[in-house]
C-alpha positions as CSV (number, residue, x, y, z in Angstrom):
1,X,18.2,41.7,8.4
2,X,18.4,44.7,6.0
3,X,16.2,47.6,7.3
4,X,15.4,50.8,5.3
5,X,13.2,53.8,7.3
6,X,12.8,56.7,5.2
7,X,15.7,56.6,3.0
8,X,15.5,59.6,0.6
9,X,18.7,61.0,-1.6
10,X,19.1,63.7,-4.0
11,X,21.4,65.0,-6.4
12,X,21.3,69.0,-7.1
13,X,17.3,69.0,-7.5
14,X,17.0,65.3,-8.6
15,X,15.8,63.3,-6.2
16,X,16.5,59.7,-7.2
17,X,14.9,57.8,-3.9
18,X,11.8,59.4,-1.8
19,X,10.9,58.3,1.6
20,X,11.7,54.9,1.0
21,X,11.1,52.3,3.7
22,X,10.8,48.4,4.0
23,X,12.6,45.2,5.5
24,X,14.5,42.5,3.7
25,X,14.7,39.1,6.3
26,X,16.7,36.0,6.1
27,X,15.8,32.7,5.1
28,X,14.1,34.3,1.3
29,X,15.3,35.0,-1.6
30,X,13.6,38.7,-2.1
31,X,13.7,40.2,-5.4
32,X,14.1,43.7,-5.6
33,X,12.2,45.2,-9.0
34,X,11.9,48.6,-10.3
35,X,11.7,50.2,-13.9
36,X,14.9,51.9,-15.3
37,X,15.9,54.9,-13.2
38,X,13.9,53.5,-10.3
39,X,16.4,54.0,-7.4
40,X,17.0,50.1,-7.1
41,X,21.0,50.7,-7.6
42,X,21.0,54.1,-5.3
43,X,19.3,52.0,-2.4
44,X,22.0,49.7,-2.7
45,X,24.1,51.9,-2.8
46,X,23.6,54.2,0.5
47,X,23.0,50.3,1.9
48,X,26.3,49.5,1.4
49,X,27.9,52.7,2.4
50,X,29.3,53.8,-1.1
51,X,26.3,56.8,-0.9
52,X,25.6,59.1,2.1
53,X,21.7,59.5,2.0
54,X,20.5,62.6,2.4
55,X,17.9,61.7,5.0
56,X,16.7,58.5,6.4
57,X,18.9,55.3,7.5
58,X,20.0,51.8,5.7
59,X,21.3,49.2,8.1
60,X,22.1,46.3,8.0
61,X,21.9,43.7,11.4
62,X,21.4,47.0,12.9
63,X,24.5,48.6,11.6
64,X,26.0,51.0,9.0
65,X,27.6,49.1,7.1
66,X,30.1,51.5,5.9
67,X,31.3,51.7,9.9
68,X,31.7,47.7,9.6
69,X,35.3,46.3,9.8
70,X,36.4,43.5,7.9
71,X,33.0,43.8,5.8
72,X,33.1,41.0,3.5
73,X,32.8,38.4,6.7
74,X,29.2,40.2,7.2
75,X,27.9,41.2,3.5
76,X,29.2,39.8,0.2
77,X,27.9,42.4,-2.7
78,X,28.7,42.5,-6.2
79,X,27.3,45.5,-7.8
80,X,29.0,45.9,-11.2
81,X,31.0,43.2,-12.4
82,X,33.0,45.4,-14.7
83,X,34.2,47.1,-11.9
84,X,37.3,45.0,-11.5
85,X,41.2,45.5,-12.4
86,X,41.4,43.5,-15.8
87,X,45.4,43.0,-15.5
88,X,45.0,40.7,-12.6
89,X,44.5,37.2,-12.8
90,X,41.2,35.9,-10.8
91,X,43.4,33.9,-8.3
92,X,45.2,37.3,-7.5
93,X,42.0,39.3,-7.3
94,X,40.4,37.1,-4.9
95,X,43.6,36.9,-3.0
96,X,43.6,40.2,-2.7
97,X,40.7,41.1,-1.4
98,X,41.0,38.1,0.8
99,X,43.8,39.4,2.2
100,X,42.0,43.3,3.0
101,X,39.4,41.7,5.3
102,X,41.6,39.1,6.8
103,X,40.2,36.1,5.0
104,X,42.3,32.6,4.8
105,X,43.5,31.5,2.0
106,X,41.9,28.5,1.0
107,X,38.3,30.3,0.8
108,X,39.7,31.9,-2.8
109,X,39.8,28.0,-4.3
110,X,36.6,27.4,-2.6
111,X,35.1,30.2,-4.0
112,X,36.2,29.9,-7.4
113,X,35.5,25.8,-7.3
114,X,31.8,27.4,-6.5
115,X,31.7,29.5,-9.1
116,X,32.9,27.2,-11.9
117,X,36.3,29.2,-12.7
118,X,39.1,27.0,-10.9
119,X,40.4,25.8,-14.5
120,X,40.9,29.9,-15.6
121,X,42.2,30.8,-12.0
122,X,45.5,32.0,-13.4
123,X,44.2,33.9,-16.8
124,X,43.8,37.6,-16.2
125,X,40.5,39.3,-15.9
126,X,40.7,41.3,-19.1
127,X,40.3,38.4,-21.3
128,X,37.0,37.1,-19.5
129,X,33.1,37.5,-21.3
130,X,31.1,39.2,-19.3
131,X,29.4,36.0,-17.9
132,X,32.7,35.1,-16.4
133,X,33.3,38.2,-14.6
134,X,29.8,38.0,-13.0
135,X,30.8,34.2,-11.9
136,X,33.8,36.3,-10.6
137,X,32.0,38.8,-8.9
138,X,29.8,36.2,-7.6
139,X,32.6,34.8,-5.9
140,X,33.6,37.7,-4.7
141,X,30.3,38.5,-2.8
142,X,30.9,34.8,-1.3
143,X,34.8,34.9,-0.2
144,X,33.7,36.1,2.9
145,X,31.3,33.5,4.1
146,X,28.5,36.1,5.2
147,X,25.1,35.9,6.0
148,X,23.9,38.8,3.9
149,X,24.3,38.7,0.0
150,X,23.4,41.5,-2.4
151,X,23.5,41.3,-6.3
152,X,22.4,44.1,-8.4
153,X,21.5,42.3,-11.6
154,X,23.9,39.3,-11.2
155,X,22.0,37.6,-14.6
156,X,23.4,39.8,-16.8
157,X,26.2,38.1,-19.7
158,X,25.5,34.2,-17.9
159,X,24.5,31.7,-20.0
160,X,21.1,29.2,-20.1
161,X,23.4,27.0,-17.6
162,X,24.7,30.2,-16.3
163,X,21.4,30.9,-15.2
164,X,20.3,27.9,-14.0
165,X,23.6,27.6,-11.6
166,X,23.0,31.2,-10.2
167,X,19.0,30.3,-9.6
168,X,19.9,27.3,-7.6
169,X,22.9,28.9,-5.9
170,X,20.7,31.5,-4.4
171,X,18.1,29.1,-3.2
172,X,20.5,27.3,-1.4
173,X,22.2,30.0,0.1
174,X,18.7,31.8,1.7
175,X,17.8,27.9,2.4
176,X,20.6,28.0,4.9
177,X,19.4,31.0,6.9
178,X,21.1,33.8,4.9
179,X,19.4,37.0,4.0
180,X,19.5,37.5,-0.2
181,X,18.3,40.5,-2.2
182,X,18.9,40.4,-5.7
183,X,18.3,43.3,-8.0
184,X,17.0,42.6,-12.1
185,X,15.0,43.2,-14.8
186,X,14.5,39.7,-16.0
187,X,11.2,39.2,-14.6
188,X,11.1,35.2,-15.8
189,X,14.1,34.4,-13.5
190,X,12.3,36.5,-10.2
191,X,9.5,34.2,-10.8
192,X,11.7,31.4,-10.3
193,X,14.1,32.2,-7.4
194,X,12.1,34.8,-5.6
195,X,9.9,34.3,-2.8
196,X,9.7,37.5,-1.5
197,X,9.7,41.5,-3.4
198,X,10.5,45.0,-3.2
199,X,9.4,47.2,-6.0
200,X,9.7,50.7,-6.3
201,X,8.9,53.6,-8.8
202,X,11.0,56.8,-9.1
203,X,12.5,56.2,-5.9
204,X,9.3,55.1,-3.9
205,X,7.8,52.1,-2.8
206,X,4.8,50.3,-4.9
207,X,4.9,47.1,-2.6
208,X,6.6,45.4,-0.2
209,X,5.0,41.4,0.1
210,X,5.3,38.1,-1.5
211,X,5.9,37.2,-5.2
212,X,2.3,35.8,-5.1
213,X,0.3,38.6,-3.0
214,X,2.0,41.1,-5.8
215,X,1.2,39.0,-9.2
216,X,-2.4,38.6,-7.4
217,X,-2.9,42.2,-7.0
218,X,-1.9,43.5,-10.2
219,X,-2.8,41.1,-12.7
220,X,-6.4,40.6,-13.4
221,X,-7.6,36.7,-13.4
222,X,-8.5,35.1,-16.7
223,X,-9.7,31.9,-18.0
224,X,-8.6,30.6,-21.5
225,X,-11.3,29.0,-23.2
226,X,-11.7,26.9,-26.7
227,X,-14.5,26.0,-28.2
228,X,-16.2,25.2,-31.8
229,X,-18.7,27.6,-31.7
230,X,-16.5,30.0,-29.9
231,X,-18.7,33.2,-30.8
232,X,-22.0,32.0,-29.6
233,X,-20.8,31.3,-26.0
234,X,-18.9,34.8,-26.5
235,X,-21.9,36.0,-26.7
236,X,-23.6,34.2,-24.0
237,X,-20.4,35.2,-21.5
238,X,-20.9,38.9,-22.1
239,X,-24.9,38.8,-21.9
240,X,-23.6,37.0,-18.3
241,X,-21.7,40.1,-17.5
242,X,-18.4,38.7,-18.6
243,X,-15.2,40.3,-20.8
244,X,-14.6,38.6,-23.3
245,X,-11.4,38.9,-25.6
246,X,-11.7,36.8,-28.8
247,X,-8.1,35.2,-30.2
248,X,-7.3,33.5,-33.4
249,X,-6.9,30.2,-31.5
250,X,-9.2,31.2,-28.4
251,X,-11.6,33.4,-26.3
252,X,-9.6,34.9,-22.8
253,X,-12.4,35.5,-20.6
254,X,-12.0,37.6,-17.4
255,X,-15.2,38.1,-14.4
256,X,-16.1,35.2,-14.5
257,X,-14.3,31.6,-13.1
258,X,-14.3,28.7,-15.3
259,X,-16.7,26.8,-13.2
260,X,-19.4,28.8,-14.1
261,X,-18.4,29.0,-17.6
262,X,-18.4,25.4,-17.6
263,X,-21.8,26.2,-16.9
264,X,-23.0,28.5,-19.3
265,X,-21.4,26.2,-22.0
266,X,-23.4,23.3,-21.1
267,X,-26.5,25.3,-21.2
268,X,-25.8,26.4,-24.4
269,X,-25.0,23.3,-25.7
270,X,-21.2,24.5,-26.7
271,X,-18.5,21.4,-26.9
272,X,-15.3,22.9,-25.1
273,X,-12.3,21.8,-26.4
274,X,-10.1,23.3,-23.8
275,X,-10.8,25.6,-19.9
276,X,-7.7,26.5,-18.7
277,X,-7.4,28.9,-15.6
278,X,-4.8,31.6,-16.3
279,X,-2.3,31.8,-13.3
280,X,-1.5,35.4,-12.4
281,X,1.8,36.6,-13.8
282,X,4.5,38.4,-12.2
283,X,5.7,40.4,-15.2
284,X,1.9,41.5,-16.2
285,X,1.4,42.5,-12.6
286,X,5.0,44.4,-12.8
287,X,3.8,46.0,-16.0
288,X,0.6,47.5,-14.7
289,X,1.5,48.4,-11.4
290,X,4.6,50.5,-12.6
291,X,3.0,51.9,-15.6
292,X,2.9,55.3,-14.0
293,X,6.8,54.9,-12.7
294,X,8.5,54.1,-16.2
295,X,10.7,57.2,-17.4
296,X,11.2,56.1,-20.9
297,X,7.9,54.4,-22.2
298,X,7.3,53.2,-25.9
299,X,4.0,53.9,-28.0
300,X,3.1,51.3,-30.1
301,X,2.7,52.5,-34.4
302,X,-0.7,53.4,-35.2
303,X,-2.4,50.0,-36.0
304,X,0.1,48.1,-33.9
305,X,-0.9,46.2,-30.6
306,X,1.3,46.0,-27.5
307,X,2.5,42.1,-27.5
């Protein structure tokens, strides 16, 4: 279990994580979301024992992990794919750090068999695409066996199967009991994979609960609705109480469930072609509950509506 209880650092008068506190259990795959400049990488950071937090603790199955011997047999990380000597063939990379927490052997062929990289095992690192080094660093994270894994944006440079691979790998591996926390931006895939979140604004926590509770809570329901005289039961829905936004193609209502809709149509003698409830979505949700939290926000032209 990951445990963070007041975490706070700073840098000169920056402080880049505030009084941050929450739990990450096994058995989930929790995502951990945040604007740009958030924290998210810092947290993971001081969890890992890279950063000494100026106040507050990060441990891991009770521990700091940087006092933790032998670390890769108890957390497999992969933080920056980059980060990795590009004159050395995978094969010897893997060996290597095998070899640094006492590791057999034949884990760095079962790794890279995992990963999809046996057939480049003896090419050096340098020449691999991005996507290849984050199979690489995913393999990494795995040499050890452990039952905690952390990625910090482990999508980045994968392909469509790339993607798909990774989703299901980190399924099965919080499936089998391990605790997974996975950093990104790419809302679409969270909403996939994750079951459970941690977001966070300028270093502080916005919420700590399940993918669902959170797209719930931020996104207000809506009910997609098409109909040939589209305007008149506009009309009717707002005399009702309703918001009512009119589209090209159709009316998004919001106040109001599609039951009673169903209703008002009827009474007006309005065909409806189509009454779709809109499921709550976790990037709307992310958008309006860390509006206040984005550094570096765009402004749409005069004239021009936010898509």
């Amino acid at each position: 279990m990951i445990e963070v209880r007041e975490l706070s650092k700073r840098y000169g008068t920056t402080t880049a994580v505030r009084a941050l506190s929450f739990t990450v259990r096994p058995g989930h795959v929790t995502g951990f979301l945040g604007p740009n400049g958030a924290g998210k990488t810092t947290t993971l950071r001081m969890l890992l024992g890279l950063n000494t937090p100026t106040a507050g603790t990060a441990t891991i199955d009770g521990r700091d992990f940087g006092a933790v011997d032998r670390g890769l047999r108890h957390v497999g990380a992969l933080l920056d794919a980059q980060d990795v000597h590009g004159g050395r063939t995978a094969r010897a990379h893997l060996s290597a750090v095998a070899a640094s927490n006492g590791i057999p052997r034949g884990r760095v062929r079962d790794v890279l068999d995992e990963v999809g990289l046996a057939d480049v095992a003896g090419r050096r690192i340098g020449g691999f695409s991005l996507g290849m080094k984050q199979r690489l660093g995913i393999a990494g994270a795995l040499l050890g066996d452990p039952p905690v894994l952390i990625f910090d944006e482990p999508l980045n440079g994968l392909d469509p199967e790339g993607v798909q691979w990774l989703r299901a790998l980190l399924r099965r591996l919080a499936a089998e009991g391990r605790t997974v926390f996975v950093s990104s931006h790419q809302m679409s895939e969270m909403e996939l994979c994750a079951e459970q979140l941690i977001v966070i604004g300028r270093g502080e926590l916005i919420a700590a609960e399940s993918l669902t509770e959170f797209a719930a809570r931020g996104t207000r329901q809506g009910v997609r609705v098409r109909a040939r005289a589209a305007e008149r039961l506009a009309r009717a829905l707002r005399a009702e109480g309703a918001e009512v936004l009119s589209g090209e193609e159709a009316l998004t209502v919001t106040g109001m469930d599609a039951e009673r809709i169903g209703d008002l149509a009827l009474l007006y003698e309005v065909a409806l072609a189509e009454l779709t409830p809109l499921t709550a979505s976790l990037e709307q949700a992310f958008m309006e509950l860390t509006a206040d939290s984005v550094d570096y926000a765009t402004t749409p032209r005069t004239g021009e509506e936010t898509r």
